[in-house]
N, C-alpha and C positions, 0 to 999 in steps of 0.2 A: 479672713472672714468676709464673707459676701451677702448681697443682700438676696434676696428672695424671690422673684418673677411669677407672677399669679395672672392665672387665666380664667375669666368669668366667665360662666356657663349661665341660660336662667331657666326656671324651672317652668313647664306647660302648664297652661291655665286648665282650669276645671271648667267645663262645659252641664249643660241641661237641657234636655231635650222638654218643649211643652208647647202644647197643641201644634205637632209637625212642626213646632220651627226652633232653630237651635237658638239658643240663649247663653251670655256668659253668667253663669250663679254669682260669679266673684265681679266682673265687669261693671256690673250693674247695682251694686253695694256702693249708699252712697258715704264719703269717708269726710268725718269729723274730726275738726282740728280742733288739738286742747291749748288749753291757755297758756300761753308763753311759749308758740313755733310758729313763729313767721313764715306762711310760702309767696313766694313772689314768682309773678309767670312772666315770660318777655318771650312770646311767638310759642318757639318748642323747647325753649330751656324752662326747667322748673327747679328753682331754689329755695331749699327747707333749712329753714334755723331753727335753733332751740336751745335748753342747757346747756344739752351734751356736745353741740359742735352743729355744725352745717353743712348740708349736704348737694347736689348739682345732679340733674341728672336731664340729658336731650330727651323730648318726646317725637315720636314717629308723627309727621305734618298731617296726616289723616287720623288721628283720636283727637278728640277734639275734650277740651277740661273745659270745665264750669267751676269759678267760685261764687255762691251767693250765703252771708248769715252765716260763714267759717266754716260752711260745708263744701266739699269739691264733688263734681258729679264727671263721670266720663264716660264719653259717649263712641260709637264709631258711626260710622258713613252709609257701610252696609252691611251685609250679613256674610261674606264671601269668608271663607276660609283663613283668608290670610286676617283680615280684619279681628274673628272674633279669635282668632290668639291673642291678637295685639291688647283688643279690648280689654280681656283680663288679667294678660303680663302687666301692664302699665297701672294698672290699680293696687294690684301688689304691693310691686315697687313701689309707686306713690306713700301707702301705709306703712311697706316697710320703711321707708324713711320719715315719715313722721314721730312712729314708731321709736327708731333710730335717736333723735334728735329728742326725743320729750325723756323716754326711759331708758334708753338702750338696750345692748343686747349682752349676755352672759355664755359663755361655754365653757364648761371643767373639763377634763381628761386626767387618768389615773393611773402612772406606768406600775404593768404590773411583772415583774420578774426579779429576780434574787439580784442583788446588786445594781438595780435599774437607780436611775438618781436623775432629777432636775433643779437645778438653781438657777431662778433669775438675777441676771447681773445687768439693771437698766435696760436695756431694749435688747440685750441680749442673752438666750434659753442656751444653757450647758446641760447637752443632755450625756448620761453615761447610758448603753442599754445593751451591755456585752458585746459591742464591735470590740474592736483590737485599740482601736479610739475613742476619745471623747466627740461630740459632735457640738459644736456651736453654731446656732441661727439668728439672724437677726431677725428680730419682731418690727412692723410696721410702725411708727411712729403715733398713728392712730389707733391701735390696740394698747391698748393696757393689760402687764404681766405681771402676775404673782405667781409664787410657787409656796407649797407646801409640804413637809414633809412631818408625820407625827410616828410615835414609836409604835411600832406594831404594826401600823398602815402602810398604803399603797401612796408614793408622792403623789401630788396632786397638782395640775398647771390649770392655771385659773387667767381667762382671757375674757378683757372686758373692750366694747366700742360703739359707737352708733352706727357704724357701718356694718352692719350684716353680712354683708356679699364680702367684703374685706374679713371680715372677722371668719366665717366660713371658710375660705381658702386658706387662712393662717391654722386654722385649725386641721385640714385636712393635710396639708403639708407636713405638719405635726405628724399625725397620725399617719403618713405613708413611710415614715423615716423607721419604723418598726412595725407595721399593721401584726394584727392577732394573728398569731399561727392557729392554727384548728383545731388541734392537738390536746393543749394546755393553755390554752387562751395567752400563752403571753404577748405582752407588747407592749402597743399605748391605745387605749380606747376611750371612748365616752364615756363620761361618769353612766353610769345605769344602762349602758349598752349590753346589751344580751348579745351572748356571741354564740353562735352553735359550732356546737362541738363535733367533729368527729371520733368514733369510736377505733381506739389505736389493734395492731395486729398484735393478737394474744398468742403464745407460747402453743405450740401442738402439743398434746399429752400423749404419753410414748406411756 
């Protein structure tokens, strides 16, 4: 059994065009800390505590944070391209880790096929999903894993953490270990995940 290797991707900010000049929608939202998440800033590192655990993360030397009154404000330099990505990645991130650290985050998935089975055994998911083998993976230390399985239903893996971007990749790893065939949807997907279907090749009539 071996552990897992995750590669973080981050997603494009949301931009706004208003009077000819571009603006970040998201960048510019200023973000309020609730009671009981310490952030501490020293230069470009930015560190968020809270209930759920504590999180780190470098900021790029040109966005420049504001705290005044438990609000953080973020700003950029100038308007240039590269900037106003940065602008509204890093406020994201900023929330999503406050986020993270005050309520955390949730994600279910539901394997669905005849004989498919998961059991958590401490940090590590035994999944069955008709290989010729069982598959065991080990879960992150910082995820929290439950599984479920009720009579009539679809099992159910239930992953909880303050880390988002951690929690994401563990989930998507999940979910490539069997992805929905087209077909008949089977595999492992999001709880409430709509999957389109393709329509299968019918029988000629002779």
């Amino acid at each position: 059994m071996s552990g897992v290797k995750f590669f973080v991707t981050f997603p494009n900010p949301v931009i706004l065009r208003t009077n000819n000049r571009i603006m970040s929608r998201i960048g510019k939202l200023p973000l309020s800390i609730p009671s009981g998440v310490q952030v501490l800033m020293d230069k470009n590192n930015v560190t968020v505590k809270g209930p759920k655990g504590e999180l780190s993360r470098l900021v790029d030397p040109d966005i420049r944070l504001e705290m005044v009154d438990g609000v953080i404000t973020v700003s950029r330099p100038t308007d240039s391209k590269r900037h106003r990505a940065l602008h509204g990645l890093y406020r994201a991130l900023l929330a999503n880790m406050v986020h993270g650290v005050s309520e955390g985050y949730t994600l279910q998935q539901e394997l669905v096929g005849v004989g498919y089975r998961a059991n958590a055994n401490g940090q590590f998911l035994e999944l069955a999903l008709g290989y010729s083998h069982d598959i065991v993976m080990q879960i992150p230390k910082e995820v929290k894993l439950a599984t479920e399985t009720l009579k009539g239903k679809n099992p159910i893996i239930t992953l909880n953490s303050h880390d988002k971007e951690l929690l994401g990749q563990v989930a998507a790893k999940i979910r490539s270990l069997r992805a929905p065939e087209p077909y008949k949807g089977k595999g492992i997907r999001f709880v409430n995940e709509i999957i389109r279907k393709k329509a299968g090749k019918s029988a000629s009539k002779k």
